[in-house]
N, C-alpha and C positions, 0 to 999 in steps of 0.2 A: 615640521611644517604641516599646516590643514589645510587640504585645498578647499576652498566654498567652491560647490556649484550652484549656479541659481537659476538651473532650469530642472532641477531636481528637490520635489518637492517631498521627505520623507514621510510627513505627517498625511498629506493628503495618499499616499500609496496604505498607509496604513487603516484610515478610511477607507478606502475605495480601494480592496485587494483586485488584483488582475485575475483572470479565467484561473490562471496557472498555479496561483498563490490559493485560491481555493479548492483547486483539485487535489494538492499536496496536504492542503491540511482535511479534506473529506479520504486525502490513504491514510493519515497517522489515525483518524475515527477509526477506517476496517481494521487497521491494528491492533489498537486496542480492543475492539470488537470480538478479532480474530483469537487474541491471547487472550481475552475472558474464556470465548468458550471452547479453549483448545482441547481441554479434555474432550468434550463431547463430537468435536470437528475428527479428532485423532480415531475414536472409537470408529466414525462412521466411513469417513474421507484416508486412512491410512495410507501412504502408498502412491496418492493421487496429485495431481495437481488443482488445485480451487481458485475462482475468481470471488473475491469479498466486494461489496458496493452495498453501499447505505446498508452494512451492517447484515448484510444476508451474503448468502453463497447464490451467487448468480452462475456458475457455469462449474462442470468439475472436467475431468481428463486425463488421460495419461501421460503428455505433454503440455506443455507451457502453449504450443502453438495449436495443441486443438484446440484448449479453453479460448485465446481470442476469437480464432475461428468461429466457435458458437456465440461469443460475446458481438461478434461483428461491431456496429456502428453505434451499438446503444447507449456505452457508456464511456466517457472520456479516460483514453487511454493514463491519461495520467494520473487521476483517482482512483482507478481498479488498481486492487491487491493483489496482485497472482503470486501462487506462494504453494511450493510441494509441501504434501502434510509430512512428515518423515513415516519411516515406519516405525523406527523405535519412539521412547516416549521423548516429550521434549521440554525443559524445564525453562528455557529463556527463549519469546518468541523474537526475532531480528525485527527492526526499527526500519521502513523504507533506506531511508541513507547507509544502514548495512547491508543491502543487500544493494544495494547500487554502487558501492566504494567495497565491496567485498570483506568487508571487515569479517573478524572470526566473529562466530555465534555468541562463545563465552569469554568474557571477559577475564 
């Protein structure tokens, strides 16, 4: 059985994303951002915790809740990448949706 709804318009959501649909897809950009340049992130950020937005390091810290903290109100919590650099090296960087459903690192 399919339900129709016909107050749900899919095509037009895909036009016209919501705030939230573009904040999630501007964290998979710091992602990949972040996994290009992990080498050079790892050399510098080891150890730390980093805030990624539009593809730069906007905040770093020893905690998750300092980096907000210095990020305050500037960038929608749900685009920012906040993410510990490891200290060891790290061959596979987690995808937002794994580190929100805790999936393991390596497949």
């Amino acid at each position: 059985m399919v339900m129709e709804r016909k107050d749900f318009d899919v095509e037009k959501l895909w036009r016209n994303p919501t705030p939230y649909m573009e904040n999630r897809a501007k964290q998979f950009e710091n992602r990949d951002w972040f996994a290009e340049h992990m080498d050079e992130i790892w050399q510098k950020y080891r150890g730390r915790v980093v805030a990624v937005w539009d593809k730069e390091i906007k905040a770093v810290g020893r905690t998750a809740d300092e980096v907000w903290a210095a990020l305050g109100d500037k960038y929608p919590r749900e685009g920012v990448m906040v993410i510990l650099v490891p200290e060891e090296e790290v061959f596979k960087v987690p995808y937002p949706a794994d580190m929100v459903f805790k999936a393991p690192a390596a497949y």
